[in-house]
C-alpha positions as CSV (number, residue, x, y, z in Angstrom):
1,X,-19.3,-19.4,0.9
2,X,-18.4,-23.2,1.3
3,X,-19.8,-23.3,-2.6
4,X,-17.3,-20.6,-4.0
5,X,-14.8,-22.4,-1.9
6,X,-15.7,-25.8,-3.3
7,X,-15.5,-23.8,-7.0
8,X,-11.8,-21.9,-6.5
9,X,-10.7,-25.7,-5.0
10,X,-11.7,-27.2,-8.7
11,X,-10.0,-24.2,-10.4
12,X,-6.7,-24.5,-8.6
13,X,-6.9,-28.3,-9.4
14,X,-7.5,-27.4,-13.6
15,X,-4.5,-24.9,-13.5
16,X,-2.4,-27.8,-11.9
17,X,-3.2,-30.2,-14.8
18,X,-3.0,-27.3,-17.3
19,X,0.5,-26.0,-15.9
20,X,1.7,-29.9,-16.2
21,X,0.3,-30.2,-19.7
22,X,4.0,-30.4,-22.6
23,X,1.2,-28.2,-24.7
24,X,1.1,-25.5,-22.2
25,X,5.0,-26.0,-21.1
26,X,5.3,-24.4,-24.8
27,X,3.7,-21.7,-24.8
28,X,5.6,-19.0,-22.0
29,X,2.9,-16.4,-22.3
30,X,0.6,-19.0,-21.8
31,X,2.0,-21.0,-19.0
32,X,3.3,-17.2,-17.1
33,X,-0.6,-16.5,-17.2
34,X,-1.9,-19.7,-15.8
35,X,1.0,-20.2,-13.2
36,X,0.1,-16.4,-11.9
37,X,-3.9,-17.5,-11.6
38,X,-2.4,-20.5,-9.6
39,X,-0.5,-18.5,-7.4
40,X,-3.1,-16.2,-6.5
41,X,-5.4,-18.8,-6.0
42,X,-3.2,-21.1,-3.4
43,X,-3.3,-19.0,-0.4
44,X,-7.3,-19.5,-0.2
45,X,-7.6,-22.7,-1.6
46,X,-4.8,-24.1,1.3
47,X,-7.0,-22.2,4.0
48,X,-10.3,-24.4,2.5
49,X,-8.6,-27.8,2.5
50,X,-7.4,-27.0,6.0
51,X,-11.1,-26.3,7.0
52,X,-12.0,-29.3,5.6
53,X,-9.6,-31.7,7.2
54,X,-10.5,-29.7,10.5
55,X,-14.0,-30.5,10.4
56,X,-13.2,-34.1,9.3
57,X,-11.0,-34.8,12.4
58,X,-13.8,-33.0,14.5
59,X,-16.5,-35.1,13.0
60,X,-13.8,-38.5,13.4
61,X,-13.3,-37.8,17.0
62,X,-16.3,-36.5,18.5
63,X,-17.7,-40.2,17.1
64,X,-14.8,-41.8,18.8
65,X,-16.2,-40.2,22.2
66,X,-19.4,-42.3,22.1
67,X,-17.2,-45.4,22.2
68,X,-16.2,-47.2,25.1
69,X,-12.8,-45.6,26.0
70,X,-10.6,-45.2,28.8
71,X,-10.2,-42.4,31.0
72,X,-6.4,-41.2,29.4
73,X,-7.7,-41.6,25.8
74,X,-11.3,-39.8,26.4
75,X,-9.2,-37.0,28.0
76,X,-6.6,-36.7,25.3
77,X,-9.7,-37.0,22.4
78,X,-11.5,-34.1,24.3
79,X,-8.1,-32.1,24.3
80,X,-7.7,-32.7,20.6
81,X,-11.7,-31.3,20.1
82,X,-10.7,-28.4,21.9
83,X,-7.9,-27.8,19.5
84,X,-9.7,-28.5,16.9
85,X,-12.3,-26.3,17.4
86,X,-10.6,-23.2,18.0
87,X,-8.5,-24.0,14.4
88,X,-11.7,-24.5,12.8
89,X,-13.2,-21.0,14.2
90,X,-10.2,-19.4,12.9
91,X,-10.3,-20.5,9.2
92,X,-14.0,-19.2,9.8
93,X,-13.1,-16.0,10.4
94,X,-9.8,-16.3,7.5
95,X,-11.9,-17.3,5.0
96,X,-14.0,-14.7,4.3
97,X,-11.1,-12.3,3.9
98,X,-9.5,-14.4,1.5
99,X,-12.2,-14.3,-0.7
100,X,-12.6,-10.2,-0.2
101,X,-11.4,-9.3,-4.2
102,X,-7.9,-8.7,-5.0
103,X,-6.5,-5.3,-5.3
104,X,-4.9,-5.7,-9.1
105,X,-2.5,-2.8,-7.7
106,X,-1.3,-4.2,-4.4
107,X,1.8,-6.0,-5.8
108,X,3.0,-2.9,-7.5
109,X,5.6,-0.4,-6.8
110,X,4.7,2.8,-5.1
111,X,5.3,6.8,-6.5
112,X,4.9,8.7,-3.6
113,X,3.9,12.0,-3.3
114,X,4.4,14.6,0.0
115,X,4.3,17.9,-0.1
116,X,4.3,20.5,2.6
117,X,1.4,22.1,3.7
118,X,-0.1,24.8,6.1
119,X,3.0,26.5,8.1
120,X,4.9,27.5,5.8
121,X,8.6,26.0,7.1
122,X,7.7,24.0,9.8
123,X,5.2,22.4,7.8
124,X,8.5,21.7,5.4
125,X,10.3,20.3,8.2
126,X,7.1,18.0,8.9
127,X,7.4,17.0,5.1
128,X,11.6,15.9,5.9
129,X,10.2,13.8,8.6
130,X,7.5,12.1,7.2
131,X,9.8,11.3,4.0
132,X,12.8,10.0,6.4
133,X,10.0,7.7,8.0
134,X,8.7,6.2,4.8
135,X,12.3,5.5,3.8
136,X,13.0,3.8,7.3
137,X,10.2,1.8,7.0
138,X,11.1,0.3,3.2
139,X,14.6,-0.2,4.5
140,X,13.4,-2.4,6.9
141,X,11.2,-4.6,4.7
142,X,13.8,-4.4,2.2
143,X,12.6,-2.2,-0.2
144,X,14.7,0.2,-2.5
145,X,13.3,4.1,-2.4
146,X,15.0,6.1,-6.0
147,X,14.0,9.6,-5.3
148,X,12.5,11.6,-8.6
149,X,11.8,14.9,-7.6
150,X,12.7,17.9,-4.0
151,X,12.6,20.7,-3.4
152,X,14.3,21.1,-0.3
153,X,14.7,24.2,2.2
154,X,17.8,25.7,4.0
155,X,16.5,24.0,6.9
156,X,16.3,20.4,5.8
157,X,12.6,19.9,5.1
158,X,10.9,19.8,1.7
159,X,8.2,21.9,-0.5
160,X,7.4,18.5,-2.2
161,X,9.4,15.7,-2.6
162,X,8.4,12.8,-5.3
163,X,10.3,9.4,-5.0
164,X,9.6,5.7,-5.7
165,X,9.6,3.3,-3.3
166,X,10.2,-0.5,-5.3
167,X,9.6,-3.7,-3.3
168,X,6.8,-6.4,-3.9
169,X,3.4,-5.7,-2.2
170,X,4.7,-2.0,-1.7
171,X,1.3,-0.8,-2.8
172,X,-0.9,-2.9,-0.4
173,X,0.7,-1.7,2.5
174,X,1.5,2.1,2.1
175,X,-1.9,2.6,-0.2
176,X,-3.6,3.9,3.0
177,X,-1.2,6.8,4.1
178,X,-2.5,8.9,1.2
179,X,-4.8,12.1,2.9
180,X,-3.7,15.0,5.3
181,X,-0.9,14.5,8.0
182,X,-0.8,16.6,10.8
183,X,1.6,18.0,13.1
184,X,1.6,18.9,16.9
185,X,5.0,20.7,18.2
186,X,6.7,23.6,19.2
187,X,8.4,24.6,15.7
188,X,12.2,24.8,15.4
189,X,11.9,27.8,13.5
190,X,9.9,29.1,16.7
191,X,11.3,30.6,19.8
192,X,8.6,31.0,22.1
193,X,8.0,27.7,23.3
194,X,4.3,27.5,21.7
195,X,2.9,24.9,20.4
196,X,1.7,25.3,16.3
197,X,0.2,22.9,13.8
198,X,1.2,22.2,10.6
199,X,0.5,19.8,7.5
200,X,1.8,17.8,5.0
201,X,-0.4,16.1,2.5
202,X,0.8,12.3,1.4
203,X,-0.4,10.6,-2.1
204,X,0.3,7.2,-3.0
205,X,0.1,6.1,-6.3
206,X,1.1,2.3,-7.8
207,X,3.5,2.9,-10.5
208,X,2.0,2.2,-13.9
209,X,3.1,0.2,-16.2
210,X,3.3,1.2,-20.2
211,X,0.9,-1.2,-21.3
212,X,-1.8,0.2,-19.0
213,X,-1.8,4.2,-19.8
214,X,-1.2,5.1,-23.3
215,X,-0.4,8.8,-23.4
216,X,-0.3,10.0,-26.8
217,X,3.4,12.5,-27.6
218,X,0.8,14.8,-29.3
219,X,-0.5,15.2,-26.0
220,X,2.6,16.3,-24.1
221,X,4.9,19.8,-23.6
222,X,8.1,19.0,-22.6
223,X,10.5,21.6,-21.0
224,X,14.0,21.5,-20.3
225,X,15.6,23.7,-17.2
226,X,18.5,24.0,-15.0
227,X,18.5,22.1,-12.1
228,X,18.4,23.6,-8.8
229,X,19.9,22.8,-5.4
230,X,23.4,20.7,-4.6
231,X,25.2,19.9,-7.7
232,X,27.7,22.9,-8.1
233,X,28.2,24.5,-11.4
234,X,27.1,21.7,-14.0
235,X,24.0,21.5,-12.0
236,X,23.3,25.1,-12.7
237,X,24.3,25.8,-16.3
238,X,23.0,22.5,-18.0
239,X,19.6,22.0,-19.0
240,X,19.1,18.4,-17.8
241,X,15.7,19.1,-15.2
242,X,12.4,17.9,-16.7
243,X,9.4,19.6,-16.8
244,X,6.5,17.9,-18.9
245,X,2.8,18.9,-19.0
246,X,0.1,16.3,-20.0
247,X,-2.1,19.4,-21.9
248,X,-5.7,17.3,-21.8
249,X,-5.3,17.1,-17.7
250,X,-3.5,20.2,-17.2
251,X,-1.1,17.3,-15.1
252,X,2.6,18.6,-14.8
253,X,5.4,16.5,-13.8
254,X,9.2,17.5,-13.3
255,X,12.3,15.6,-12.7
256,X,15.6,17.2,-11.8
257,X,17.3,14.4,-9.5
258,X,19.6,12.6,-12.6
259,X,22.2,14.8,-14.3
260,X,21.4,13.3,-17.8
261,X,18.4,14.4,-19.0
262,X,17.5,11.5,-20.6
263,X,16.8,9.5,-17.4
264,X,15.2,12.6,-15.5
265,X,12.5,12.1,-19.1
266,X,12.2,8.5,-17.8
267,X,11.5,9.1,-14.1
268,X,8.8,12.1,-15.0
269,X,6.9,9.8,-17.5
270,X,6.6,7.5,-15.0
271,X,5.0,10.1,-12.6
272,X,2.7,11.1,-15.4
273,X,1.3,7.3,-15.9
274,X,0.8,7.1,-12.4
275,X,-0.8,10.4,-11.9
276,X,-3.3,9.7,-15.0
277,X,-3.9,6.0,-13.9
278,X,-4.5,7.3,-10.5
279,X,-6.9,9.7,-11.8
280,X,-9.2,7.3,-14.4
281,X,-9.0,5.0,-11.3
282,X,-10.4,7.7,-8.6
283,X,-13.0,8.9,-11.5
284,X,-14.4,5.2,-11.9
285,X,-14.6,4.7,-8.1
286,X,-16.6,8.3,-7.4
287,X,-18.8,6.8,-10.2
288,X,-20.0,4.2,-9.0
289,X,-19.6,4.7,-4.9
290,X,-21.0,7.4,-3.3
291,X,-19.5,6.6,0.2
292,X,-15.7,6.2,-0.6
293,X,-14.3,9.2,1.4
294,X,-16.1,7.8,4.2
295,X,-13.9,4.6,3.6
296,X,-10.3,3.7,5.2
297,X,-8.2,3.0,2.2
298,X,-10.4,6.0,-0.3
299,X,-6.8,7.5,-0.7
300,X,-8.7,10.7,-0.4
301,X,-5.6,13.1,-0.1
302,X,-8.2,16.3,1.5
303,X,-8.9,13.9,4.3
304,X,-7.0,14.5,7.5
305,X,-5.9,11.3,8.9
306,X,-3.5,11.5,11.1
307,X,-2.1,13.7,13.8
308,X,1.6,13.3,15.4
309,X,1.3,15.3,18.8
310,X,5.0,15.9,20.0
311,X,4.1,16.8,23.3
312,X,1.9,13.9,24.2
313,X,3.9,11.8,22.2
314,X,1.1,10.5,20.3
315,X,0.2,9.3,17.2
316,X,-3.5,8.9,15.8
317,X,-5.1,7.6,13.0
318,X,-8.1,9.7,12.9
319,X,-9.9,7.1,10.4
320,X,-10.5,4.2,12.5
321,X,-9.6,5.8,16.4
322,X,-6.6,4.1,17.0
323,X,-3.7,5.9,18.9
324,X,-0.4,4.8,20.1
325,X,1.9,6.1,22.4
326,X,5.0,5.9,20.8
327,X,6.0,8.7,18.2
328,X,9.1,8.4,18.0
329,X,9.3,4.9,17.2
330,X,7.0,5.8,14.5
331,X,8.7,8.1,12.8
332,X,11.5,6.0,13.0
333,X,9.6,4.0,10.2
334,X,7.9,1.6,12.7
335,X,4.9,1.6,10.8
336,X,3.8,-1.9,11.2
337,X,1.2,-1.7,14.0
338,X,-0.6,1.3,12.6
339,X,-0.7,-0.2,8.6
340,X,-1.8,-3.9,9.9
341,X,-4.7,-1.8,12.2
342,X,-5.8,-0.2,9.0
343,X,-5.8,-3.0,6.9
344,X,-7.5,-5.2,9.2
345,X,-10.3,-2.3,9.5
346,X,-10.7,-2.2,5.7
347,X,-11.1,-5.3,5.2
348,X,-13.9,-5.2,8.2
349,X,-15.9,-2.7,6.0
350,X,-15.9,-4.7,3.0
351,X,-17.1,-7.6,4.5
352,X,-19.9,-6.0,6.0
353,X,-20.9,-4.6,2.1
354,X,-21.0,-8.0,0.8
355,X,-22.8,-9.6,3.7
């Protein structure tokens, strides 16, 4: 490890000289490319020059305890050690992770995906809540959400509802809420008192950008429709809804949420890339790993993983055992302990397959 370390630390120190080079300074694409490989590499490559000073100052004053010293200084030395130590543990353990590879897709925007499942309107209901906690938890790391797609019911909940949610590292976080959501309650729509459970699958996709998915126009149907829902009489007799249908996949993608049509094309297309990139991505990974559904972030979307029991107030993350006592804080888009659980688990697994 200290090796690969010792490597990335002579990288870092190349891209410094390159980035300062007039030669490089003229060329943008050129400079943009090193001064990203820079910026990735600074995070690990701080962590490793820390270590190192740690372990000098450890080495430095564990000599200066076989000197002759007084009682004050020995005591604050031994203090400093202490310190020291438990620093230098902790970069142990920081490492490693650092190192883990880089998602390519974790800076990215996210196109999510939730649709109501099994129990009919309750189950749509479920789908409402689980959109109004996504958007509470971007607004409070200060992401933007730009809905695409709903189809909403009389009651308030949603069939499906497609949106994007735009803030830096978007990806990385809400990557692992893509599977099976279930619900515990006594329905609204229910007047007995009993308790049912219902669904609502999630996917989570990183938006894709042109460059990365070429989709070919030959390839495409488009269709044009009225929009449905709030909107009042232009909504209903102007053809400005989306529908188009990537014909190799079978894929379909609609848009009805812009009244021009032009930008409801726009917001579907960018469904579609995600969609196909999503699927070449999940095809390459069931290649070449067997054991991916067993894995936290697999983005799996038959895989229950969580259940939200009203009555117990309860939340739990089925994937790595974890349940917390506080639902409605949860739904209320406090999503932080549960994500930073899962991420911290996944990056468990994957140190254990490189070790």
């Amino acid at each position: 490890m200290l090796e690969k370390l010792q490597a990335l630390d002579e990288k870092y120190r190349e891209l410094e000289s390159l980035l300062a080079d007039p030669d490089t300074m003229q060329d943008v694409a050129r400079w943009q490319h090193y001064n990203k490989e820079h910026a990735q590499l600074e995070p690990v490559v701080a962590a490793f020059r820390r270590y190192q000073q740690v372990t000098q100052q450890l080495t430095e004053n564990r000599e200066m305890l076989d000197e002759p010293l007084d009682a004050e200084m020995k005591e604050l030395i031994e203090q400093e050690i202490a310190e020291l130590s438990d620093e230098e543990e902790d970069l142990k353990k920081q490492l490693p992770i650092l190192l883990l590879p880089k998602d390519p897709n974790d800076e990215k925007n996210v196109i999510m995906e939730i649709r109501g499942g099994v129990g009919g309107e309750e189950a749509a209901l479920f789908a409402g809540d689980l959109f109004r906690m996504y958007a509470r938890y971007a607004e409070k790391r200060g992401w933007r959400i730009e809905l695409f797609d709903s189809n909403a019911t009389d009651m308030g909940g949603f069939k499906e509802v497609v949106f994007l949610v735009n803030g830096s590292g978007a990806y990385s976080r809400l990557k692992y809420e893509s599977g099976t959501h279930r619900v515990q309650r006594v329905p609204a729509t229910e007047s007995g008192g009993r308790i049912h459970t219902s669904a609502a699958t999630v996917a989570v996709l990183p938006e894709a950008e042109d460059v990365e998915v070429e989709i070919d126009p030959k390839d495409l149907r488009i269709d044009t429709y009225c929009a449905s829902g709030a909107g009042g009489q232009y909504v209903n007799r102007t053809e400005t809804a989306i529908r188009i249908t990537h014909i190799p996949t079978g894929i379909v993608v609609q848009c009805q949420d812009e009244k021009s049509q032009l930008k409801n094309k726009e917001k579907a297309m960018k469904v579609l890339r995600a969609r196909l990139q999503d699927l070449a991505q999940q095809q390459q990974a069931d290649a070449v790993a067997a054991d991916r559904k067993s894995q936290v972030g697999s983005g799996d979307r038959s895989e229950r993983i969580r259940t939200y029991n009203f009555p117990q107030g309860r939340v739990t993350d089925h994937r790595i055992g974890l349940t917390l006592h506080k639902i409605d804080a949860i739904l209320d888009g406090d999503l932080d302990e549960l994500l930073n659980a899962l991420i911290t688990a996944d990056q468990a697994e994957r140190l254990k397959q490189i070790q």
